[in-house]
C-alpha positions in Angstrom: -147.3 149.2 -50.6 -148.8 149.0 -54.0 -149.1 152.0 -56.4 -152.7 152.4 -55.5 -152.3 152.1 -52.3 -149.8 155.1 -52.2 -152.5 157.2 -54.1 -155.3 156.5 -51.4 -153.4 157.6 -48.8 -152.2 160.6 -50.4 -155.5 161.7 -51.0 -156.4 161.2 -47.1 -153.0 162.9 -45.9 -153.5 166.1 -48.1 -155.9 167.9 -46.6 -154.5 167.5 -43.1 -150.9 168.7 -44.6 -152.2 171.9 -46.8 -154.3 172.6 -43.0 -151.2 172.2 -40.8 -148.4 174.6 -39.6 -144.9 174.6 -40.4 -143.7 172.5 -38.3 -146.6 170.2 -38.1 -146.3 170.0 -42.2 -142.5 168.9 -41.5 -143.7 166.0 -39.6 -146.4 164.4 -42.0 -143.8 165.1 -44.6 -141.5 163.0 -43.0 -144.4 160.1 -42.2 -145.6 160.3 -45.9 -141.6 159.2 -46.7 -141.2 156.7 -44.3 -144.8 154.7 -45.2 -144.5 155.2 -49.2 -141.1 155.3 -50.0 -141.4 158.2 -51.8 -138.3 161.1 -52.1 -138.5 163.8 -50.4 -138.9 166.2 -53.4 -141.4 163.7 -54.7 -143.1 164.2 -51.9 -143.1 167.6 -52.0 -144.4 167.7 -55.3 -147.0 165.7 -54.7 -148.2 167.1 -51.1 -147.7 171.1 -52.5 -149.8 170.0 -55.6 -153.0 170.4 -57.1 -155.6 168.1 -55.6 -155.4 164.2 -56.0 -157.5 162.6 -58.7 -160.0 160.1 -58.1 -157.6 157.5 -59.8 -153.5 158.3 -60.1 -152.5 159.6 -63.0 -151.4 156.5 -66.1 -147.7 156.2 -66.2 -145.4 158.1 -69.0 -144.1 154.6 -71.2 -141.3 155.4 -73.6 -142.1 154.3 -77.2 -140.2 151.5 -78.1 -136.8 152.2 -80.1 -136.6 148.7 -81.8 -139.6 147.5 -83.7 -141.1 144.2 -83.8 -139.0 143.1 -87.3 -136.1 144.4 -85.4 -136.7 141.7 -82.4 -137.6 138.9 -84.8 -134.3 139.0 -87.0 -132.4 139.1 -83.5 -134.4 135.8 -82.4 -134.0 133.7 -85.9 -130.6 134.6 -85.6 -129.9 133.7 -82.6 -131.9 130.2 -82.5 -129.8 129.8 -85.8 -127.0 130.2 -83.6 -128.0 128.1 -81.2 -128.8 130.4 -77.7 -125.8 132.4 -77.7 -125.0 134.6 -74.5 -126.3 138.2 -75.8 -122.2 139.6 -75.6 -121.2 136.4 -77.9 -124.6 137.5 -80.0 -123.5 140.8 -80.6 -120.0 140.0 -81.6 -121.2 137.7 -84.3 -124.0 139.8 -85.7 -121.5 141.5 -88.8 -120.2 137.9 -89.6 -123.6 136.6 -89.9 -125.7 139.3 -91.2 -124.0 138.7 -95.3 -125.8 135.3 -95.4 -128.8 137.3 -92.9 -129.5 140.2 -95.8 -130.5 137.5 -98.5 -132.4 134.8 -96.8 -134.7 137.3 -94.9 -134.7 140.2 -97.2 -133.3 142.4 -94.7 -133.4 146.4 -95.6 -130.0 148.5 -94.8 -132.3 150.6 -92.1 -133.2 147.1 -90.3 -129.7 146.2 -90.3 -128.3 149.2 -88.9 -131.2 149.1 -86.0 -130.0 145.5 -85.6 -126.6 146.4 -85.0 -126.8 149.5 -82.9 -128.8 147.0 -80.2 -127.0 146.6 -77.3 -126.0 143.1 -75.1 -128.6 144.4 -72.1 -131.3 145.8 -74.6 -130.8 141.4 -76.1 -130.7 140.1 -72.4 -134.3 142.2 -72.1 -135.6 141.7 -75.3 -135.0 137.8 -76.0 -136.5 136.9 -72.0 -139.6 136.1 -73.4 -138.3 133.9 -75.8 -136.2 131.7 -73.3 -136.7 128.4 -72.2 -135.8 126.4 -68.9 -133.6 124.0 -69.2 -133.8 120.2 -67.8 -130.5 118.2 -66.4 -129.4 114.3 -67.0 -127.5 112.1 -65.0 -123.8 111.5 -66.9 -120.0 110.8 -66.1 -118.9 107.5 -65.7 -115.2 108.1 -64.9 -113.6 105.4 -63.2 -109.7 105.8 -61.9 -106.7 104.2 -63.4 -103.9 103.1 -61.5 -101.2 102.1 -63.9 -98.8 104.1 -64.6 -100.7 106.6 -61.9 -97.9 108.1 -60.5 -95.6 108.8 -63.4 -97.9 111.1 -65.1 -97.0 115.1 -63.5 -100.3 116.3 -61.5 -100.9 119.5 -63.2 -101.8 122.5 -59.8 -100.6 125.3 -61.7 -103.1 127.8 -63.3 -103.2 127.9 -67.2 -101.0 130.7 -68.2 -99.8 129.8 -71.9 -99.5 132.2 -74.9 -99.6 129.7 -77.8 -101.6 127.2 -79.2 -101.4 123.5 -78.7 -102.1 123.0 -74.5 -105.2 121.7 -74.8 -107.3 119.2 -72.1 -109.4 116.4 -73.2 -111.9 114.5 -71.5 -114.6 111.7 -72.4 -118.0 112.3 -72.7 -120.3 109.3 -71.7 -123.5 108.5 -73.8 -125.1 105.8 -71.4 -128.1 107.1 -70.7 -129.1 106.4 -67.7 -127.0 102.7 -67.3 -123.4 102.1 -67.0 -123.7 98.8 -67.9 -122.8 97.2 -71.6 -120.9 98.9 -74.1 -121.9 102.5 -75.2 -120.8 105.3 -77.3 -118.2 108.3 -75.9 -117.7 111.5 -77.2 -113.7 112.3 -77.2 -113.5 116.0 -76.2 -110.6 118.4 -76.8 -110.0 121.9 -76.3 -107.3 124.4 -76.7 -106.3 126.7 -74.2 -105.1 129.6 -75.9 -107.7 129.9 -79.2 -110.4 127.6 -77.5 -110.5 125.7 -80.9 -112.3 122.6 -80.3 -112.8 119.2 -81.9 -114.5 116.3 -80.8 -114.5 112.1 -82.3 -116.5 109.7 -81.0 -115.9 106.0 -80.2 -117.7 103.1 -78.6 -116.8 102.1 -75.6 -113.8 103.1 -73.4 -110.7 101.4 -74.8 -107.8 102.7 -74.4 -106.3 101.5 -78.0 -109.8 103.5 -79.5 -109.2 106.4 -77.3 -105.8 106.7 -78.4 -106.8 106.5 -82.4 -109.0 109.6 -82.0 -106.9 111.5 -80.3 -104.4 110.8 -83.2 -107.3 111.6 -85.6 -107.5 115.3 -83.5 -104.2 115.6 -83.7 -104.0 115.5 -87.4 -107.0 117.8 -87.9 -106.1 121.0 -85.8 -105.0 123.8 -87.5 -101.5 124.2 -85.0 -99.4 121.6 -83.5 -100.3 119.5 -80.2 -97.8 120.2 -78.1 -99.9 119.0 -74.4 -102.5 117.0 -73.0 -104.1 117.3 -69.0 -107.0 115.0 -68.9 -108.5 113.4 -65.3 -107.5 110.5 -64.1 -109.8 107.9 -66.2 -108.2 104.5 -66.8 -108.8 105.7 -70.3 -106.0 107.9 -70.2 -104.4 106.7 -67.6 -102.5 103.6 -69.2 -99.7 102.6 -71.4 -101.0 103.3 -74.9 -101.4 107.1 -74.1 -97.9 107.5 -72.2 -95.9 105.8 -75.2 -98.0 107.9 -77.9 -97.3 111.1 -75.7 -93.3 110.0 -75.6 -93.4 109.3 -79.4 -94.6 112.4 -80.3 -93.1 114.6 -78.4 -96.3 115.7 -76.1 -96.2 117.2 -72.9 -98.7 114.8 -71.0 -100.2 116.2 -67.5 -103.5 115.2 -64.9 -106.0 117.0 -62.7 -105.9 116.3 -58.8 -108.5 113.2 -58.2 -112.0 114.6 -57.3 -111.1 117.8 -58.3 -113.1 118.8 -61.3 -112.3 122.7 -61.9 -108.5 121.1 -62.3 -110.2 120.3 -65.7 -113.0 123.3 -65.9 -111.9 124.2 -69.7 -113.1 121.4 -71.0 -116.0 120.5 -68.7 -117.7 123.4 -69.8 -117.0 122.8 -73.6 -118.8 119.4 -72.7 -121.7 120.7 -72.4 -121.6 123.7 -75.0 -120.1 121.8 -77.6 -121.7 118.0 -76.9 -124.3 117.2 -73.9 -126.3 120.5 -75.3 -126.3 119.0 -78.7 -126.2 115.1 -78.2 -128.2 114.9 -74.9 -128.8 112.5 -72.3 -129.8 109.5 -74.0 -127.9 106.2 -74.8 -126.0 105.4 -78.5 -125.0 102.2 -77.8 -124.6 101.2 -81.4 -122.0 101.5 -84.5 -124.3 103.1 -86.9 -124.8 105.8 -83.8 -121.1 106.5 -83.7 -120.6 106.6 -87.2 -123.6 109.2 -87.2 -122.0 111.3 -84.5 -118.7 110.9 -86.0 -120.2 112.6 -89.5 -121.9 115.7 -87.4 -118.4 116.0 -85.3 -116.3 115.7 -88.2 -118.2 118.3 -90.7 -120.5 120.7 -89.8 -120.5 120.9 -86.2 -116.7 121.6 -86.4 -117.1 124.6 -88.8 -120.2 126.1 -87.2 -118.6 126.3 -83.7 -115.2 127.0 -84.4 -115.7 129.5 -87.7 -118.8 131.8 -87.0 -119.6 131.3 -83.0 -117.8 133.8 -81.0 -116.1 133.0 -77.3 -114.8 134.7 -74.4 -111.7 134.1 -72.1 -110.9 135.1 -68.7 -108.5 137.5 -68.7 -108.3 138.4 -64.8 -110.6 138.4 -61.7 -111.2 141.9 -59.4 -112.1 141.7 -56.0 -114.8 144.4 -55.2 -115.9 144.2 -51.6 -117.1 141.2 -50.8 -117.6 140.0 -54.6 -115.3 138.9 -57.2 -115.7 140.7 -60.6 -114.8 138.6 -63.3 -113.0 140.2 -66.6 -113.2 138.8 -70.3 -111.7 139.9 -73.4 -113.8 140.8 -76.7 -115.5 137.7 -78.3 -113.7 136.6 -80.8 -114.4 132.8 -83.1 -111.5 130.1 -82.5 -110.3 130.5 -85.7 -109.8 134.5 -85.6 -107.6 133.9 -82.4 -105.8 130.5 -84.6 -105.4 133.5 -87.3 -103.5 135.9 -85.1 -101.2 133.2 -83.5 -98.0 132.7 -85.4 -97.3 129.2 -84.7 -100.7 127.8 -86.2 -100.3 126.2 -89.6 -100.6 128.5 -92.2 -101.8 126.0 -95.1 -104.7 124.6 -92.6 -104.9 128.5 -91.7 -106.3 129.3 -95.7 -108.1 126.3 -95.9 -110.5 127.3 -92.9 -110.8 131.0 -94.4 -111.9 129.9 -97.5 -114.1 127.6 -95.6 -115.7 130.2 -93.8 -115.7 132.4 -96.6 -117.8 129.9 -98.8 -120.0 128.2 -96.6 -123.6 129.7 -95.0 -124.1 129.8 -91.2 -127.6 129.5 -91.4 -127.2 126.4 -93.8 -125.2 125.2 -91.1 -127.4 125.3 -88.5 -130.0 123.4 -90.4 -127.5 120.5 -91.4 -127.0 120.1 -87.9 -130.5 119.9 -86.9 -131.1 117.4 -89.6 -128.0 115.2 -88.7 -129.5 115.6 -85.0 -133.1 114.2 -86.1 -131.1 111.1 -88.0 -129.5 110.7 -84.5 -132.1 110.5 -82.5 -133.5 108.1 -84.4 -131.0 105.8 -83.2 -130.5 106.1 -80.1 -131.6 103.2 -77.6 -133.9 104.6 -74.9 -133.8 101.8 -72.2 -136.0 101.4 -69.0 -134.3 102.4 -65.7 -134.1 99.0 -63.8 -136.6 99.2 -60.5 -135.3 97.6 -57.0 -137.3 94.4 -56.7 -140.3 94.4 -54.2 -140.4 92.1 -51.2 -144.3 91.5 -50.7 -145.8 94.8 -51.0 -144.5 97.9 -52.6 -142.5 100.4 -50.4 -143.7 103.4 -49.7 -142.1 106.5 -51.5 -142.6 109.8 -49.9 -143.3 112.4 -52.4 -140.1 114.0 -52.4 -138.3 110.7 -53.3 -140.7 109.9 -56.0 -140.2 113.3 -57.6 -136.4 112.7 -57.2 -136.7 109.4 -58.3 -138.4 110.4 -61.3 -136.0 113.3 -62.3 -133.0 110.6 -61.8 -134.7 108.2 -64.4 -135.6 111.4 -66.9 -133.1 111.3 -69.9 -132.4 114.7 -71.9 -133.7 114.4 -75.3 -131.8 115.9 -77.7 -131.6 119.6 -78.6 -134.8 120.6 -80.2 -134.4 121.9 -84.0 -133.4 125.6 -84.2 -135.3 126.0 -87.3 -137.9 123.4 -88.5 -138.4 123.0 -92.2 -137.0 125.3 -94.7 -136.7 128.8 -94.5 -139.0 131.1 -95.7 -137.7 134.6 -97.2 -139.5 136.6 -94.1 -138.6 136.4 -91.0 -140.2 133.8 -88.7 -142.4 135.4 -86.2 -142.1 133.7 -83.0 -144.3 133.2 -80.2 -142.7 134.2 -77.0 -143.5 132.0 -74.0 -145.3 133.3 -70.9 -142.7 132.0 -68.6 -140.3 134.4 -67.4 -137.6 131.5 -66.6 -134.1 132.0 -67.7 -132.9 129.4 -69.5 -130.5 126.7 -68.6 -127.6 127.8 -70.3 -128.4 131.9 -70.5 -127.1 131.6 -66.7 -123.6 132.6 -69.2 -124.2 130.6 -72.3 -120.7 131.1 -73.4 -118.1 131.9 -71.0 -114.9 130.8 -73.3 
């Protein structure tokens, strides 16, 4: 029953209660509950009253705490950050705001309004500004069988307490064709400090495959001490095994068809590269090269210095439902900082990395890298199914499937367009109330 609705019949029970008997009042007391919903002491009120109005009465609405400069810092920062989940927004608010205060003149009141927000007052505020996702068609994972059975399965769950335990997988830029050589994005992860770094190669040899995964090696800031990737012939061969024995790595598989064996780094897959890269093809060296140049630079420092992440730390069964427990979000590198075994020259390189370079500058070198890419990437036709004589009939649930399974996912529109201005942008939120594709839990490690 709508709110109106309540009010007219209200105002044609009242009489007949303030006319009735005791007992007789108890009943329509009871029947005004039961049809409007209403609490008994609401009720009450209402029925025991002073006569209804002609229209109800407008609604008491709370002035709003946070004013609109408050809402449109919160936004630019977090498109500049690229959609964060509002508990990983809130945790990197007081590392952001020193290169925040300068770029959009931000006064000390703003800035303590800012920071006194919390993650549910975000979730409500930045609704309006969220977009729905679309998804792609990817993977093209294809089992190897040498050397199959002399590589450990890995059934245990992750339960390590230093760095180095990492799973990689390959990330396939194809399009929407397997066929012909294309570029793949090399995708590591850390267990313990969820550092991540990422190469890309063309095609899926195992010699190239091996060669980045050297290249990672000798970037992380702590030693690589174990691999567990699937069961790809890319990783699956020779090459790999001798590399792992050489150097003293600790080399381990997911089950076959059993992707959450390997959920660490299928979700940094799409945080860390399908977000960024999309769904399109880079079937050409000048594309690697430029992915090579984003992965290698900024993308590295932006995700793993100044973007905060969360770990599972247990799960709690509540009825029926399984509550799941994180830690505080911390950056990769604060949680490489606080491990003893990491390397400690690499260690004060980073911090004087992260101590030097702008976020916000960042952000926009990635977006421009990310235009330069796009520009070479090779959008090809799906092929059609020839026709014999005349064209089959599609109903028009296949053709809208169809059509979503030939869409391609451009890439990740630009956080911030041009250059900033000293204000702060004012966006336009959307009407759509849709939750975004990835504010489902933008960040959950």
């Amino acid at each position: 029953m709508s709110r109106q609705g309540r009010w007219e019949y209200l105002k044609a029970i009242y009489p007949r209660y303030q006319q009735a008997p005791r007992a007789e009042k108890q009943r329509i007391l009871d029947e005004f509950c039961r049809v409007t919903g209403y609490h008994r002491k609401s009720a009450l009120r209402l029925l025991n009253g002073p006569v209804p109005a002609r229209h109800p009465p407008p609604r008491r609405r709370r002035t709003p705490t946070y004013g609109i400069r408050v809402i449109q810092l919160l936004v630019a920062i977090w498109r500049a950050a690229g959609y964060p989940w509002s508990l990983r927004l809130k945790a990197l608010l007081p590392l952001w705001l020193p290169w925040a205060r300068p770029r959009f003149r931000v006064p000390p009141a703003l800035e303590a309004q800012l920071l006194r927000l919390s993650p549910r007052q975000m979730d409500r505020r930045l609704a309006p500004y969220r977009r729905p996702g679309r998804t792609g068609r990817y993977g093209g994972t294809k089992p190897g069988t040498l050397l199959k059975h002399h590589i450990p399965l890995r059934t245990d769950r992750w339960d390590v307490t230093v760095p180095g335990f990492t799973e990689i997988d390959l990330v396939a830029h194809g399009g929407d064709s397997g066929d012909g050589e294309f570029a793949h994005s090399l995708n590591l992860t850390d267990i313990h400090t969820t550092w991540v770094e990422t190469r890309a190669v063309l095609g899926r040899g195992q010699y190239a495959v091996q060669q980045a995964l050297e290249e990672l090696r000798q970037v992380l800031p702590f030693r690589l001490q174990g691999i567990d990737s699937d069961n790809g012939s890319e990783f699956i061969n020779a090459h790999l095994v001798r590399y792992c024995q050489r150097h003293g790595i600790q080399f381990t598989r997911g089950r076959p068809y059993k992707k959450n064996d390997n959920a660490h780094i299928e979700q940094k897959n799409w945080t860390h590269v399908r977000k960024l890269v999309g769904y399109v093809r880079y079937d050409a060296p000048a594309a690697v090269a430029a992915l090579n140049a984003l992965y290698r630079q900024e993308l590295r420092l932006f995700q793993n210095l100044f973007l905060p992440s969360v770990k599972l730390l247990r799960k709690v069964r509540v009825g029926a439902r399984i509550r799941r427990v994180y830690d505080r979000p911390q950056t990769p590198f604060e949680r490489v900082q606080a491990c003893p075994a990491a390397d400690p020259a690499k260690v004060a390189q980073l911090a004087a990395l992260r101590a030097q370079r702008d976020p916000f500058a960042l952000a926009e070198a990635i977006d421009q890298q990310l235009s330069r890419l796009s520009a070479l990437a090779h959008h090809r036709a799906a092929p059609r199914s020839p026709a014999r004589g005349k064209q089959a009939e599609v109903g028009p649930g296949e053709e809208a499937a169809s059509h979503r399974s030939r869409s391609t996912r451009a890439p990740r529109a630009a956080r911030t367009s041009g250059s900033r201005s000293a204000s702060v942008p004012a966006p336009a939120p959307r009407k759509s109330r849709v939750t975004s594709h990835m504010a489902r839990r933008s960040g959950g490690e």
